[in-house]
DRENGU-730518 format. One record per residue: y, z, x of N, C-alpha, C in turn. Coordinates in steps of 0.05 Angstrom, whole numbers, padded with zeros to 5 digits, always signed. Example, Ala and Ser with C-alpha at 12.3 -4.5 7.8 and 13.67 -1.06 7.14 Angstrom:
DRENGU-730518
-00114+00156+00264-00090+00156+00246-00066+00156+00264
-00045+00142+00257-00021+00143+00273+00001+00157+00258
//
This chain:
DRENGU-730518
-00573+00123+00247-00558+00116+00223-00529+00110+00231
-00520+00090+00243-00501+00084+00244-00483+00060+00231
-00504+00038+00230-00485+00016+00216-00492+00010+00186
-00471+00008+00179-00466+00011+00143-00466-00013+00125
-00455-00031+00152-00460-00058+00133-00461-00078+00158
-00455-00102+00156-00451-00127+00177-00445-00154+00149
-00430-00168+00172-00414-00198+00161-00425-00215+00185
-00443-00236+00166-00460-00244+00200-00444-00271+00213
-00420-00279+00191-00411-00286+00213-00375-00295+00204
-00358-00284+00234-00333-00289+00222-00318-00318+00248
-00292-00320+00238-00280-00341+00255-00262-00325+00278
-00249-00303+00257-00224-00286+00254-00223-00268+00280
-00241-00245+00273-00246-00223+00274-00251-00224+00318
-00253-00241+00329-00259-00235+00355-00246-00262+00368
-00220-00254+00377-00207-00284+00386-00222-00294+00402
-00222-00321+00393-00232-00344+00412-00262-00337+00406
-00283-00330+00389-00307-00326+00389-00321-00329+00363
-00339-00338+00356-00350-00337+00322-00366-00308+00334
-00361-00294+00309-00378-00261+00317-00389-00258+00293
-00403-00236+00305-00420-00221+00274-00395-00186+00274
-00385-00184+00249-00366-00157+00248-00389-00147+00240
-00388-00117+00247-00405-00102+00239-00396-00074+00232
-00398-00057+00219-00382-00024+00202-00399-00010+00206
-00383+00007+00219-00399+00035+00231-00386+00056+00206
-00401+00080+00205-00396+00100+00191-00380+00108+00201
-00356+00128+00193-00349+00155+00197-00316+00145+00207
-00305+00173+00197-00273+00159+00210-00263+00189+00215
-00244+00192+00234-00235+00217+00234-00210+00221+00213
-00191+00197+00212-00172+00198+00200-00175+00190+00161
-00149+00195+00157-00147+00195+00121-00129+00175+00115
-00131+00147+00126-00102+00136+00116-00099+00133+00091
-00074+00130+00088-00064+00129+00053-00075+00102+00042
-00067+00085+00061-00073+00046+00054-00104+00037+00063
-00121+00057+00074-00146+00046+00073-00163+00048+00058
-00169+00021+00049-00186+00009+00028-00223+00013+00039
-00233+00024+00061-00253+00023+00064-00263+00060+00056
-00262+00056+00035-00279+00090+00026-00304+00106+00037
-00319+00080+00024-00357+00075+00031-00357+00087+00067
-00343+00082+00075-00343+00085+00100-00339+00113+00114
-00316+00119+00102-00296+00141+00108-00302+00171+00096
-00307+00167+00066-00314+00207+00047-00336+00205+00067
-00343+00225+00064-00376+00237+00065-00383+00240+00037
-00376+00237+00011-00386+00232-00014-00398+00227-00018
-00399+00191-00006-00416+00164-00014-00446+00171+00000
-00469+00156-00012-00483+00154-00002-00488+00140+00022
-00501+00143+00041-00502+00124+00070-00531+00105+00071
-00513+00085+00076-00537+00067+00077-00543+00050+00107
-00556+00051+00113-00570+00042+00147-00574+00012+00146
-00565+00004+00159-00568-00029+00162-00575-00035+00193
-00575-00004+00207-00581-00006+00239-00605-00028+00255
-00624-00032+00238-00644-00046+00240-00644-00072+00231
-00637-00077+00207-00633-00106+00192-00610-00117+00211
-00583-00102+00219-00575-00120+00240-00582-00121+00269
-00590-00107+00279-00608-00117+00302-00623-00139+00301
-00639-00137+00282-00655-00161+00273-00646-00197+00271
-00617-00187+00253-00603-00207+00246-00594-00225+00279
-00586-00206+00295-00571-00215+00327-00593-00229+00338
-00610-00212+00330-00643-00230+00358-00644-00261+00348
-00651-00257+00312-00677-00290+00303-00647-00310+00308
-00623-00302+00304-00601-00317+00306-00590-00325+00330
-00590-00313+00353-00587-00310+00372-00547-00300+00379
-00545-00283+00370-00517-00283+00367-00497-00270+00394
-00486-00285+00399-00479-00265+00430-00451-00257+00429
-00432-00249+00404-00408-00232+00402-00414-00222+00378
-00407-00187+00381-00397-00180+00356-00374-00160+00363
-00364-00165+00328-00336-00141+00332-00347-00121+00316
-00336-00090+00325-00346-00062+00315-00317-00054+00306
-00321-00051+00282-00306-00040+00262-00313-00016+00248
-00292+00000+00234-00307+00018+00212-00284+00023+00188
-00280+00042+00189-00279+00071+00190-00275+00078+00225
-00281+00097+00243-00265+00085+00266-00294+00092+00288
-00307+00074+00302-00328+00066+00312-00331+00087+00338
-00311+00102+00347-00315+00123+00371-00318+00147+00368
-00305+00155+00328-00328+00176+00322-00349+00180+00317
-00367+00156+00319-00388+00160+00311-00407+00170+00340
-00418+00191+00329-00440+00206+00359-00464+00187+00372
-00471+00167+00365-00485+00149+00376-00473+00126+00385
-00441+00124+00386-00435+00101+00392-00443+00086+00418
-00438+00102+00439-00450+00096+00464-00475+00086+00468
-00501+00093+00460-00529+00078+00447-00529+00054+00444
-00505+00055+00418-00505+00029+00400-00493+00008+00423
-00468+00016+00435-00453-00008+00451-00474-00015+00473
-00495+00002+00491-00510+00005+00515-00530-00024+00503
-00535-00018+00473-00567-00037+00463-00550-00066+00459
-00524-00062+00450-00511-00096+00449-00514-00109+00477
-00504-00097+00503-00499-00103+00525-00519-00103+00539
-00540-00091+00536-00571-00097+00547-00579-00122+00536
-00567-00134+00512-00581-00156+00502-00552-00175+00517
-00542-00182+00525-00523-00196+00526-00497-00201+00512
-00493-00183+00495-00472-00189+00475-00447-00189+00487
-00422-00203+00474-00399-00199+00479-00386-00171+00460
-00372-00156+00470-00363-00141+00440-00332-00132+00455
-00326-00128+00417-00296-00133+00413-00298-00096+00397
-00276-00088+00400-00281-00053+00388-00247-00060+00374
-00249-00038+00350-00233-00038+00329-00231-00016+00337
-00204-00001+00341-00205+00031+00342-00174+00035+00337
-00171+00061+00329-00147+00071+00318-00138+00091+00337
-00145+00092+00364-00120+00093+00384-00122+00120+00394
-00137+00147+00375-00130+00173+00373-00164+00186+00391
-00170+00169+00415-00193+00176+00426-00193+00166+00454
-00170+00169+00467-00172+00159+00493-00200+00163+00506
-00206+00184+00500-00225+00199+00534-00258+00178+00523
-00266+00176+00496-00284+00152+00493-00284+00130+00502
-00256+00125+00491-00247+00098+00500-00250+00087+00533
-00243+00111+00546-00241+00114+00572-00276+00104+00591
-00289+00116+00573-00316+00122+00582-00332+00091+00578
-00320+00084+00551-00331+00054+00541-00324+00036+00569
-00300+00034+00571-00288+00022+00589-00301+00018+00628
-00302+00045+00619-00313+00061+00659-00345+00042+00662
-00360+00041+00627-00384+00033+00637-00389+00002+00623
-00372-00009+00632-00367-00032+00620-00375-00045+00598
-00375-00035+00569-00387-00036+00549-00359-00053+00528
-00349-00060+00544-00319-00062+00523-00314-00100+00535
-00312-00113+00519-00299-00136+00525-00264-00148+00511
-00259-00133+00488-00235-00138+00479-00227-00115+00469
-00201-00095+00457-00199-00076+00440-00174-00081+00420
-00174-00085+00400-00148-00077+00384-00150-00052+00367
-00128-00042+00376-00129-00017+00361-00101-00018+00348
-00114-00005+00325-00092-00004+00297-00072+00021+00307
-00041+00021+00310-00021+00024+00306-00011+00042+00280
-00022+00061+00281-00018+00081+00253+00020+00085+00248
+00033+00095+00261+00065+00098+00266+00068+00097+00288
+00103+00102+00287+00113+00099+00312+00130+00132+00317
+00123+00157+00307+00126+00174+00307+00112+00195+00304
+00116+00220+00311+00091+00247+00307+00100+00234+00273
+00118+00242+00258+00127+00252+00234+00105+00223+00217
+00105+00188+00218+00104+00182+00215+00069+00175+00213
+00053+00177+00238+00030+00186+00245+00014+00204+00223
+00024+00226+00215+00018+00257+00209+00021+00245+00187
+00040+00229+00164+00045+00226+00139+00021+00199+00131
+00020+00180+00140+00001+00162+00140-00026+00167+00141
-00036+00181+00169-00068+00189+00164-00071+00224+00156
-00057+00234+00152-00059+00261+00130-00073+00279+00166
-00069+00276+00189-00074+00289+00207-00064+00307+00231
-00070+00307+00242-00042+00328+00251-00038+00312+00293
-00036+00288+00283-00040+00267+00314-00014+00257+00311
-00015+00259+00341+00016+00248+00366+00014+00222+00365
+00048+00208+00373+00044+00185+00382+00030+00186+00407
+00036+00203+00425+00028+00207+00447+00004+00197+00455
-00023+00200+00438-00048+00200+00439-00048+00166+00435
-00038+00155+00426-00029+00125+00422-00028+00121+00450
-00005+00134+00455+00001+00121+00490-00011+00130+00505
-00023+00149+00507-00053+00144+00528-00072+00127+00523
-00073+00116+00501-00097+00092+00487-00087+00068+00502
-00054+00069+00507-00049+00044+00509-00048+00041+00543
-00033+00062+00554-00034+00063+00586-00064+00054+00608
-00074+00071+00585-00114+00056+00601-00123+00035+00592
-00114+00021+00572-00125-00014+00568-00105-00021+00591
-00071-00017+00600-00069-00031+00614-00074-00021+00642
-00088-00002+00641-00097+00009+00675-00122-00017+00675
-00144-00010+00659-00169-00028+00665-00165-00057+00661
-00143-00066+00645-00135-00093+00642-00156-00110+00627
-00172-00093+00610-00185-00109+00585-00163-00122+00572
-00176-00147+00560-00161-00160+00537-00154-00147+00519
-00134-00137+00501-00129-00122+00474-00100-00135+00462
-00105-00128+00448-00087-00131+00419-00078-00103+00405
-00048-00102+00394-00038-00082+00377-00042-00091+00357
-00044-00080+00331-00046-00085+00307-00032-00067+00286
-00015-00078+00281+00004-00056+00254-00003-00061+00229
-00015-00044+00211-00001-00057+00179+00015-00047+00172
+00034-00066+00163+00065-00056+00145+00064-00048+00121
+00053-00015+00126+00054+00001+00103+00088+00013+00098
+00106+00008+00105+00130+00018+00103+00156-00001+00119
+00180-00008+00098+00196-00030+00118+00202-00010+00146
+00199-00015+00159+00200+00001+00183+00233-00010+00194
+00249+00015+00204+00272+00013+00221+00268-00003+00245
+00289-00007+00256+00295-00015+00292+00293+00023+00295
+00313+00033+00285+00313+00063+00300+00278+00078+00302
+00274+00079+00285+00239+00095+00286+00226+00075+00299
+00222+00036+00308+00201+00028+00324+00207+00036+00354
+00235+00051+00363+00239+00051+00394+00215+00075+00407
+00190+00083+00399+00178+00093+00408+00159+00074+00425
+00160+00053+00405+00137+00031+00404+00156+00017+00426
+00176+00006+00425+00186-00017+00442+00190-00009+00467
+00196+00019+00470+00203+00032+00499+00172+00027+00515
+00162+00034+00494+00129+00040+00513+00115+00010+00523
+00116-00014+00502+00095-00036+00504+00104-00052+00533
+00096-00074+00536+00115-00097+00554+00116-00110+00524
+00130-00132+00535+00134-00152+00514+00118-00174+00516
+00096-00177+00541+00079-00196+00536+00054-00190+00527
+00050-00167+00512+00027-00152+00504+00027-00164+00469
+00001-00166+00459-00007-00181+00435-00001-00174+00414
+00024-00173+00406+00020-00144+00375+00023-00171+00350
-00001-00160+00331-00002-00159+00296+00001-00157+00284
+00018-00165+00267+00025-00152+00240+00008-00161+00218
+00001-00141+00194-00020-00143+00181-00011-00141+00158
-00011-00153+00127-00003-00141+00099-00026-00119+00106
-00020-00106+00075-00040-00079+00071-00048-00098+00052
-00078-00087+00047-00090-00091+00012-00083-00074-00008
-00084-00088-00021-00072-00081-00051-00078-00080-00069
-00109-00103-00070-00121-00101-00095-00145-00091-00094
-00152-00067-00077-00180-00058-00073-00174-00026-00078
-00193-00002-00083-00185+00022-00088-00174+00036-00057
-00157+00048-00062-00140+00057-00034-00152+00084-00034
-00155+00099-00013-00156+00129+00000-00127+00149-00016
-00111+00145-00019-00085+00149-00028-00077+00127-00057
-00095+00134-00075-00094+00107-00099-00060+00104-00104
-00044+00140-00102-00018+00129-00111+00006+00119-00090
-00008+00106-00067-00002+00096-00057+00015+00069-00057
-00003+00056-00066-00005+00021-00083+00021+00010-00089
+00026+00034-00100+00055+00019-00113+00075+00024-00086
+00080+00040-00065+00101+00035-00048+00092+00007-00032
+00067+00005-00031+00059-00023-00011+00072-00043-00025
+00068-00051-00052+00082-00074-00072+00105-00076-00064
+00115-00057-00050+00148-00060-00050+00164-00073-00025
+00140-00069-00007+00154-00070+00021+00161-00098+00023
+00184-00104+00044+00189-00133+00044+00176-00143+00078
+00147-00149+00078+00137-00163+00097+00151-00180+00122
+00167-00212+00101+00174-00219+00121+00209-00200+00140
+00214-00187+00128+00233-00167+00139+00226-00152+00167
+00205-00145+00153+00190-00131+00185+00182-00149+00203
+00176-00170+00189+00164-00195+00217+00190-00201+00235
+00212-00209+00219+00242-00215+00230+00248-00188+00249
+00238-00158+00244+00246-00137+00264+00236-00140+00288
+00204-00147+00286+00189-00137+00307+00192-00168+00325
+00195-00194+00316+00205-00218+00322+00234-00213+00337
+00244-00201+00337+00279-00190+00350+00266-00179+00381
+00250-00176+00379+00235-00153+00394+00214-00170+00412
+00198-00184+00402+00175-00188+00412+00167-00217+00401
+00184-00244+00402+00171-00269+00396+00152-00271+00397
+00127-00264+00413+00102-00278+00408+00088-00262+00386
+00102-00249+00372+00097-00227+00348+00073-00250+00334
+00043-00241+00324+00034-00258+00310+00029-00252+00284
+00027-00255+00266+00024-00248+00230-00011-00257+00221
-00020-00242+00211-00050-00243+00201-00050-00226+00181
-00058-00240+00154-00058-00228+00125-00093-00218+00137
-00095-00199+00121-00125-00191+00114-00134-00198+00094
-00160-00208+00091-00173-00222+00076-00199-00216+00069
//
């Protein structure tokens, strides 16, 4: 019982590749601005699509997908799941939120990994801790980030600008990256039910292209992608 839904096919979601995204259960974290619930409580009912997309990859013949969730390296079968894509040939792209090096590590060691962007929660313990309601380091970020560039997989950063963010609070972020490394900036959603519903209204407020102009001071090849 691992996958929850599938999109059989996107443009977006795996640079340079038409993929099938696919949502795994389970998340460790609580962010305030994530819109994927179904995924995330243990409330909701769970629904298995483990088979219908397998199915879907074979009669189609599909050879990339991206793994998304809720966050795809808590889930206890993930390793399974990535071993059965790559026995069939697949390309895969992993969505992860940064706070699981030693998986990540393992994905990597057994070559199950072809791209990673991982979401960029803050750029502080204080900021981290307030966003996903958890009690995680930047730190654990920068081990996520030191071993993509030890193994030298392709990856991408990905921020959403849930808050106008300072120059003073990103110097965690700018000390650590290079500057030829891929970073994202993302709106939040706004019109879907949020994890943090009273949330909503500080997102409405933030001034987007402001932050683009910060992290652009910083990092020209800064790229912008609304979610959709």
């Amino acid at each position: 019982m691992i996958v929850a839904d599938f999109e059989p096919v996107s443009l977006n979601d795996f640079p340079g590749r038409i993929a099938t995204v696919v949502f795994i259960h389970g998340c460790n974290l609580l962010c305030r601005f994530c819109y994927n619930r179904e995924l995330v409580l243990k409330n909701f009912a769970y629904v298995d699509k483990t088979k219908e997309f397998f199915k879907f990859l074979k009669e189609n013949g599909i050879k990339s997908v991206a793994i998304t969730g809720g966050e795809p390296l808590f889930h206890p079968n993930i390793f399974e799941f990535l071993y059965e894509l790559k026995g069939d040939g697949i390309e895969t792209k992993l969505d992860t939120n940064g706070f699981s090096s030693k998986k990540l590590k393992i994905a990597l060691d057994e070559k199950l990994l072809d791209y990673v962007a991982v979401d960029v929660k803050g750029f502080s313990d204080e900021e981290i801790k307030y966003i996903t309601r958890c009690n995680l380091k930047f730190r654990y970020f920068a081990d996520t980030y030191r071993l993509l560039k030890k193994y030298g997989v392709p990856f991408e950063l990905r921020i959403t600008v849930w808050r106008d963010f300072q120059k003073e609070t990103l110097k965690n972020f700018f000390m650590l990256i290079d500057s030829n490394d891929k970073v994202v900036l993302q709106k939040p959603i706004v019109d879907k039910p949020l994890l943090d519903k009273r949330f909503e209204s500080q997102l409405k407020r933030i001034d987007f292209e402001r932050n683009v102009e910060v992290f652009m001071s910083y990092f020209p090849k800064t790229k912008v992608r609304n979610i959709l």
